[in-house]
N, C-alpha and C positions, 0 to 999 in steps of 0.2 A: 714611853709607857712607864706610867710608876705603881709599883708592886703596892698591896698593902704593909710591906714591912718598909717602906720610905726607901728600898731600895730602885733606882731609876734603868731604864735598858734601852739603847739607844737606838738598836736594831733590832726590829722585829722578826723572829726565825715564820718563815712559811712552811706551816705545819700540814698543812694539806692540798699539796704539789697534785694537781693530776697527772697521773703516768700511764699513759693507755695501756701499758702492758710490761708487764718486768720482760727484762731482755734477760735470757738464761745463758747466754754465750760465754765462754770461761772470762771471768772476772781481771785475770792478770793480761787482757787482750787493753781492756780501758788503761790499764799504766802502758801497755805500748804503744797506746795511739796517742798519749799525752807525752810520753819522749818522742813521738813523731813531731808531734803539733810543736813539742816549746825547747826542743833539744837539749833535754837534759837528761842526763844517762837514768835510767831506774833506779840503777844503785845509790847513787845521788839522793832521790826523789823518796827512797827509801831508808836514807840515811838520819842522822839527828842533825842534818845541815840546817843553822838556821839563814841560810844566805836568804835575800829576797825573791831570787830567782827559783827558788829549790822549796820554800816555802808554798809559794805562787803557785809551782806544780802539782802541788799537794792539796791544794785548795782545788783546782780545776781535775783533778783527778777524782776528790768526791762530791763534788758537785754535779760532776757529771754523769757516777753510780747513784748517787741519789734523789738530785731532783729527773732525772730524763730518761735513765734505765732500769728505774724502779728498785734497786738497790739496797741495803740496809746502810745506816750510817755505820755499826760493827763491820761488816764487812767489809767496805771501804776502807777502815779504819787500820784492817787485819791486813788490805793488800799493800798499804803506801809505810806501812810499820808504826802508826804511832795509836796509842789510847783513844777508846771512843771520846771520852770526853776532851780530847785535843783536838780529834777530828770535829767534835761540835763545837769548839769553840774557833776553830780554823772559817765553818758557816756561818758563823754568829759574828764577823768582823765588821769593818766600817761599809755600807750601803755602798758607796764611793768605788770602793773593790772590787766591791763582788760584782759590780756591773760588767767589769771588764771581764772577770776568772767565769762569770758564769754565759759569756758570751762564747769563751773560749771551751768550756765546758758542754755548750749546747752540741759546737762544734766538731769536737769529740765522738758527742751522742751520733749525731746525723752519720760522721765516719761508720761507726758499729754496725749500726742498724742495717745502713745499706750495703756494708759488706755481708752482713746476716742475710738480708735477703736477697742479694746476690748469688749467698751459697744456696740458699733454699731453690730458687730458681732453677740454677744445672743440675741438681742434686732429683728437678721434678723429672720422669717420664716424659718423652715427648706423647701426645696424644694424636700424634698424625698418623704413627704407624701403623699400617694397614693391614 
């Protein structure tokens, strides 16, 4: 894509994700389920590490608040420690990447959800009692 100022951008951001529904569940649950998923400590995740590994988890942790749990990219940004505009430029990497981070990030999503509605579940009244 090339800007009118002749500047060129090689990966285009998906500005308009459909997200059936923002998931409202505490927000520091998505970083534990991404040290579940990539095993790397939070602190880590939430460090200035710039390892690949630690990096990666960062990428898949707001990926996974933003495009699939409806999300702010702020927010994300606030739980994994670093600048929104790090966190966007963490989204905005090479195409190549994010296939894998946001595969791993759907993954994430699917964990949440169904523990969410898991809870909702027991949490219902049975309706058989008589």
């Amino acid at each position: 894509m090339v800007r009118p100022s002749g500047a060129v951008r090689t990966a285009l951001i998906e500005r308009a994700i459909y997200a059936p529904r923002r998931w409202d569940g505490p927000i520091s649950e998505v970083l534990e389920h991404v040290t579940r998923l990539s095993g790397i400590d939070a602190d880590r995740i939430r460090s200035s590490d710039r390892s690949r590994e630690g990096v990666g988890a960062r990428r898949i942790a707001i990926l996974a608040g933003t495009r699939y749990l409806g999300r702010t990219l702020t927010e994300m940004a606030q739980v994994v420690g670093i600048s929104t505009s790090s966190a966007s430029r963490l989204v905005r990497t090479d195409p190549a990447k994010l296939v894998r981070a946001a595969a791993e990030a759907e993954r994430v999503a699917e964990m949440l959800i169904s523990a969410a509605t898991q809870r909702a579940a027991e949490e219902r009244p049975t309706e058989q009692a008589a």
